[in-house]
C-alpha positions in Angstrom: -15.9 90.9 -46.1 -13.8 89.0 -43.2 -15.6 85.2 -43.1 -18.0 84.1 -40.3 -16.7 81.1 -38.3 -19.8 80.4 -35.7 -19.1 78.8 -32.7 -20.0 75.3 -31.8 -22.4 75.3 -28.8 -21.6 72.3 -26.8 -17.5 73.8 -26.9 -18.2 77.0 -25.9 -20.0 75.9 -22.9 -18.0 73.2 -22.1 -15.1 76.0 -22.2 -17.1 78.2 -19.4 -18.0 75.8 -17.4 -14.4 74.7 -17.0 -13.0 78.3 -16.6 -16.1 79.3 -14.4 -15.9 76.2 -12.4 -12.1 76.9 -11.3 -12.5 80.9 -11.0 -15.9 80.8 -9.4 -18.1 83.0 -11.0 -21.0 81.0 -9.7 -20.6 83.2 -6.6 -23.5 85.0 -7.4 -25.9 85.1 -4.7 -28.5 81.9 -5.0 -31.9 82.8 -4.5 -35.5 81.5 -5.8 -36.7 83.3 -8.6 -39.7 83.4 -11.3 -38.4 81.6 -14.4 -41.3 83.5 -16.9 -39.4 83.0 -20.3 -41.3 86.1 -22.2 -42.5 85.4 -25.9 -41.7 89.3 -26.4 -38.4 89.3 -27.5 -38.6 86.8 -30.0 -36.6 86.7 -33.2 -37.0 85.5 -36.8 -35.2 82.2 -37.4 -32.9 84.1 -39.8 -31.5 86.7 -37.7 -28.2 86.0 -37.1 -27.8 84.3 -41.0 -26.7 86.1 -43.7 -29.9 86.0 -46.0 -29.8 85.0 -49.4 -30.6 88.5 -51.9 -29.2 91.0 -48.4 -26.4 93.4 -48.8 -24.3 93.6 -46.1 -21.9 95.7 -45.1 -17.7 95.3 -44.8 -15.7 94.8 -41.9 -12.6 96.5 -41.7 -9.5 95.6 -39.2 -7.7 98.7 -37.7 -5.7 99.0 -35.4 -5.1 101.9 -32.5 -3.0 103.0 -29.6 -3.4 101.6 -26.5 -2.1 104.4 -23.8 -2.7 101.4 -21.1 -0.6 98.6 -22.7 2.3 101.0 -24.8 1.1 98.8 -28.1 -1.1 99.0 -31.2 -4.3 96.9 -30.6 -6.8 95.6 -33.2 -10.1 96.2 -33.4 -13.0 95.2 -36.1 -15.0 98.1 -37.8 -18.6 97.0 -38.9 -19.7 99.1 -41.4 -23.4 99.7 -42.7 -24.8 98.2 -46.3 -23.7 101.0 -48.6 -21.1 103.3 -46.2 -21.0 106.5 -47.4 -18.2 108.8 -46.1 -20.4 112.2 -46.9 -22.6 110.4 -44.7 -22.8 110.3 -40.7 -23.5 107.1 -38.5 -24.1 106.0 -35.2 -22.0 104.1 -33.5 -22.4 100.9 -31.3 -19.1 99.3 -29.0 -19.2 95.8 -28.6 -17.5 94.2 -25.6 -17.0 90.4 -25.5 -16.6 87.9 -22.9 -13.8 86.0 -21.1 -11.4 84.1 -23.3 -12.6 86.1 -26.2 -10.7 88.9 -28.4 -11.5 91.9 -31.0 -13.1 89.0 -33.4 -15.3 87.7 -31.5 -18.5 89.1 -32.6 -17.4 88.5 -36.2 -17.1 85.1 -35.2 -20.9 85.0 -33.6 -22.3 86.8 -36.5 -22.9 90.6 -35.1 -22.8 91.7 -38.9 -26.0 89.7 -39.6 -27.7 90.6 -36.4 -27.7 94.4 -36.9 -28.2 94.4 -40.7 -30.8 92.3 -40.0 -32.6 94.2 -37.3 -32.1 97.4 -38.8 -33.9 95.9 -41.9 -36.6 94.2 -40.0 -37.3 97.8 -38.1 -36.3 100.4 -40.4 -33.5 101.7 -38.3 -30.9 103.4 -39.3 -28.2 102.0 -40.1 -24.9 101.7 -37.6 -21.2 101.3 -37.4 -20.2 98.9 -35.3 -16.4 98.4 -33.4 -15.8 95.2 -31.7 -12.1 95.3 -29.8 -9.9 93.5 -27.1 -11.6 94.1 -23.9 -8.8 92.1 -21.8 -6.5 95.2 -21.1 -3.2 94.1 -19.0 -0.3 96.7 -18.9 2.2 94.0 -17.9 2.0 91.9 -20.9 -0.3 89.0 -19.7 -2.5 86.6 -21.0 -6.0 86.0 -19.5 -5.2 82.0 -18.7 -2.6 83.7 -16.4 -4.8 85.0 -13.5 -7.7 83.8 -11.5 -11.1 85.2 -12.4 -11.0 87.8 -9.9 -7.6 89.4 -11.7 -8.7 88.8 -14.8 -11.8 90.8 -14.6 -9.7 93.8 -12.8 -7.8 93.4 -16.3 -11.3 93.8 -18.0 -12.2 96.9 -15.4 -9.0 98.3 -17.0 -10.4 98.9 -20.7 -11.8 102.6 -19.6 -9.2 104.3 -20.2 -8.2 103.8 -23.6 -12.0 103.4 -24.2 -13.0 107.0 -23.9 -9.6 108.4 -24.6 -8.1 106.2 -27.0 -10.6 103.8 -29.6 -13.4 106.4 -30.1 -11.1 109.4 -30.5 -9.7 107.1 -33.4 -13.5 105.8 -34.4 -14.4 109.3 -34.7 -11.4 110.4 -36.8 -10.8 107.8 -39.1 -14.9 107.1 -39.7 -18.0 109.5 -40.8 -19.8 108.9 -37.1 -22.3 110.7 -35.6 -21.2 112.3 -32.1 -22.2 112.6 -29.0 -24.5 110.4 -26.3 -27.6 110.1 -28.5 -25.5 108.7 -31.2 -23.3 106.3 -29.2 -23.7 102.7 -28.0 -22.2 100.0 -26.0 -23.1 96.2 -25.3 -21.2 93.3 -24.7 -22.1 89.7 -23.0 -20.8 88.4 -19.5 -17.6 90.0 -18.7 -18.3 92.7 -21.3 -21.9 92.8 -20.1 -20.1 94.2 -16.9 -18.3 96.5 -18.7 -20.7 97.9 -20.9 -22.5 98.6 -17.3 -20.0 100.0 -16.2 -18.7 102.7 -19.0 -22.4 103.5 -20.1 -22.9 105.1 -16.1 -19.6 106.0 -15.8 -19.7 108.2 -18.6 -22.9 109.4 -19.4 -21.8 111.8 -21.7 -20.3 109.5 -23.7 -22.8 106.8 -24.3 -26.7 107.0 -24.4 -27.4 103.5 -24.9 -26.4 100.1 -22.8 -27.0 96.3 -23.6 -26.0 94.2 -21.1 -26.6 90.3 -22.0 -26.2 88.0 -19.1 -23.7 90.6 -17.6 -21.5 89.4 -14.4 -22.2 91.6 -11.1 -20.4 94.0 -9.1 -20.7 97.2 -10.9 -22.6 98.7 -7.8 -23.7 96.6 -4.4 -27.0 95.9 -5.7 -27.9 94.6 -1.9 -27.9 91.0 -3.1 -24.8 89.6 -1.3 -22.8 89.3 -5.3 -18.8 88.8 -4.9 -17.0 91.3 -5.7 -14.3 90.5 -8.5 -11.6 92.2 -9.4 -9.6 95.3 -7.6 -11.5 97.9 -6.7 -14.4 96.8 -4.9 -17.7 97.7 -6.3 -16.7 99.7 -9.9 -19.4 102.5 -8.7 -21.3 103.7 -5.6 -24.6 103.8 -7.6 -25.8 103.7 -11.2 -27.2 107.4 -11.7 -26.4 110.5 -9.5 -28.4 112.6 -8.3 -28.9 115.1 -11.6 -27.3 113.0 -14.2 -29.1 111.7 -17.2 -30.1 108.2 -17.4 -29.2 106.2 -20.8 -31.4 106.8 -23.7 -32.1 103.0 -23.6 -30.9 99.8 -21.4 -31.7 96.4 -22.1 -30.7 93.1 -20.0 -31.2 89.9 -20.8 -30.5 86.6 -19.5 -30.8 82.7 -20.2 -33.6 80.6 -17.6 -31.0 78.0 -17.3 -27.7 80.5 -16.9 -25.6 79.2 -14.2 -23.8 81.9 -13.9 -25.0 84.9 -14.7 -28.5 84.5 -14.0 -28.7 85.9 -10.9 -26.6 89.2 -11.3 -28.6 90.0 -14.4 -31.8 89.7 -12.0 -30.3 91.4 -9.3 -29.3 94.3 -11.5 -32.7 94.5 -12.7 -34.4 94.4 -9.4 -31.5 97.6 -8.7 -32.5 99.4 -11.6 -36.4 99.1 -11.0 -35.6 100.0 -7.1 -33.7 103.0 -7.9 -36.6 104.4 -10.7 -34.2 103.3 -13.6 -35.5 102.7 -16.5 -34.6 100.0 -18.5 -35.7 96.7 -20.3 -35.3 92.8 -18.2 -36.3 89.5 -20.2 -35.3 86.3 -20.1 -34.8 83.7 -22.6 -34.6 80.4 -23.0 -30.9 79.2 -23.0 -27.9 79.1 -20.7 -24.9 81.2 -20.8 -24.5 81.0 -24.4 -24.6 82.8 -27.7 -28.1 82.0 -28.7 -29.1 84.3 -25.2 -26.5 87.1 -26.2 -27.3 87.5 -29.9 -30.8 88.1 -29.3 -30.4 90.4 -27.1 -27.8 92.5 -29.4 -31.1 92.0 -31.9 -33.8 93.5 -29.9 -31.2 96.4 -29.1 -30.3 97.4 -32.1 -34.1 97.3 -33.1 -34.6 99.8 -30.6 -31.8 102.5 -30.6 -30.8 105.6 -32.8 
C-alpha cells in the first residue's frame, strides 16, 4: 500500500490564500447569509485514520492515454478490502483541487475515508481512481496561467474523462457499469468539475459530490465570475426529460472565503430548479477537514 503523507493545515491554506488572493477567486458574489453549521453530518473522530485491527484495501498506480495532451498520464486505483477480480465494483472518480495532482487524495487519506464509511454503513464496497485533473495540450504547468486559464485547463479534463480513463477503468478493473454504478466528486476546482461532468453526462455518472466547489457551471442568477473560456460550462443543470443524479451532495466550510458563496448559490439553483440534492455546512474554511467529510457522508450514501 502507497504511504499516506497528510497535509499540514496551516500550509495548505496559506498556499490558497496566496494563489486565490493573486487569481481572484474571491469574486464570488458577497451576500449575507445564514451561517447554521448542522450537527447532521457529523463524523467519528476516526474517519479519515487508518484504524488499528481494519483491513484496507491497495492502491495501485496506472497509467493511461491522454487523447488531449499526446502523453501517458497517471492515475491512483483505490481498490476495496479483499478485491476480487470474479467480483464487480462500483466505481467513484475523484477530482482534486488547484495545485494538486493524481495523488492527492492518497495524500488526504481517501482510502481511510471510504473503507471507513463503507464499514460504518454497511455499503458496498467501491473502487476508487483519483487522476490529474489539470489537462493543458500545450505542455504547461498550472503556476503558468492566471486562475481564469487555469480553470479552462481544468474545463478541459472531459474529454479524456469519458473517452479515455474509464474506458481504461473498465478494461483493466472488475467494475460495475453504467450510471447507477458510477461516481464522481472532487473539492474546489474539481468540485466544479465533478458538477460539471456528472450533468453533462448523465449517462455516465449517477452520483455527484461537490465539496466547496468554485461556480460557473451554469449562471445560477447570483452575479459569480465566470472563469475560464467558455462562459458558463452549461445553460442549465437538467433538461427538460433527462434524469437527475441518483444522489448530489454539497458541502461547504462557515468560514470559506472562497467558495462559500458558489456552494450556496448552487444550492439555492438546485432547490429553485426542483433538483434534488443534499446542502450542509461545516465548520472550517476552505480546507481538508470540510472536503473529507463530505467525501464520508457520500460514500455512506451511494451504491
Amino acid at each position: 500500500m502507497i504511504s499516506r503523507n497528510m497535509y499540514k493545515t496551516g500550509a495548505v491554506l496559506m498556499a490558497l490564500v496566496t494563489a486565490f488572493t493573486v487569481t481572484g477567486l474571491s469574486g464570488c458574489k458577497s451576500r449575507t447569509v445564514s451561517n447554521e453549521v448542522t450537527t447532521e453530518y457529523d463524523i467519528p473522530d476516526d474517519y479519515n485514520d487508518e484504524r488499528p485491527g481494519v483491513t484496507y484495501g491497495n492502491v495501485d498506480e496506472i497509467s493511461y492515454y491522454s487523447p488531449t495532451t499526446g502523453s501517458e498520464r497517471k492515475a491512483y486505483v483505490y481498490l476495496p478490502r479483499d478485491y476480487d477480480e470474479s467480483q464487480s465494483y462500483p466505481v467513484v472518480y475523484l477530482l482534486h483541487g488547484m495545485s494538486g495532482s493524481y495523488s492527492e487524495y492518497n495524500r488526504i487519506g481517501a482510502l481511510y475515508v471510504a473503507q471507513n464509511a463503507v464499514d460504518d454503513y454497511n455499503r458496498n464496497p467501491v473502487i476508487m481512481v483519483s487522476f490529474t485533473v489539470f489537462t493543458d495540450a500545450d505542455g504547461g504547468q498550472e503556476s503558468d496561467y492566471d486562475f481564469s486559464e487555469l480553470t479552462a485547463k481544468y474545463d478541459a479534463c472531459e474529454y479524456d474523462v469519458i473517452n479515455a480513463l474509464i474506458p481504461y477503468i473498465n478494461e483493466h478493473y472488475s467494475t460495475r457499469m453504467g450510471r447507477e454504478n458510477t461516481a464522481i466528486a472532487g473539492y474546489s476546482l474539481g468540485g466544479r468539475e465533478s458538477l460539471f461532468l456528472c450533468f453533462a453526462h448523465p449517462d455516465v455518472f449517477g452520483y455527484v459530490g461537490a465539496f466547496a466547489p468554485v461556480g460557473g457551471v451554469v449562471d445560477t442568477g447570483n452575479g459569480e465570475r465566470v472563469y475560464g473560456n467558455r462562459g458558463f460550462l452549461l445553460p442549465e443543470f437538467v433538461k427538460d426529460g433527462e434524469k437527475q443524479p441518483l444522489v448530489t451532495l454539497i458541502v461547504t466550510g462557515d468560514s470559506d472565503p472562497y467558495c462559500k458563496e458558489s456552494a450556496i448559490n448552487y444550492s439555492d439553483y438546485m432547490t429553485s430548479h426542483g433538483i434534488n440534492h443534499i446542502f450542509y455546512i461545516r465548520p472550517g474554511a476552505h480546507e481538508v477537514s470540510v472536503w473529507n467529510n463530505g467525501l464520508y457522508n457520500f460514500i455512506r450514501r451511494i451504491f
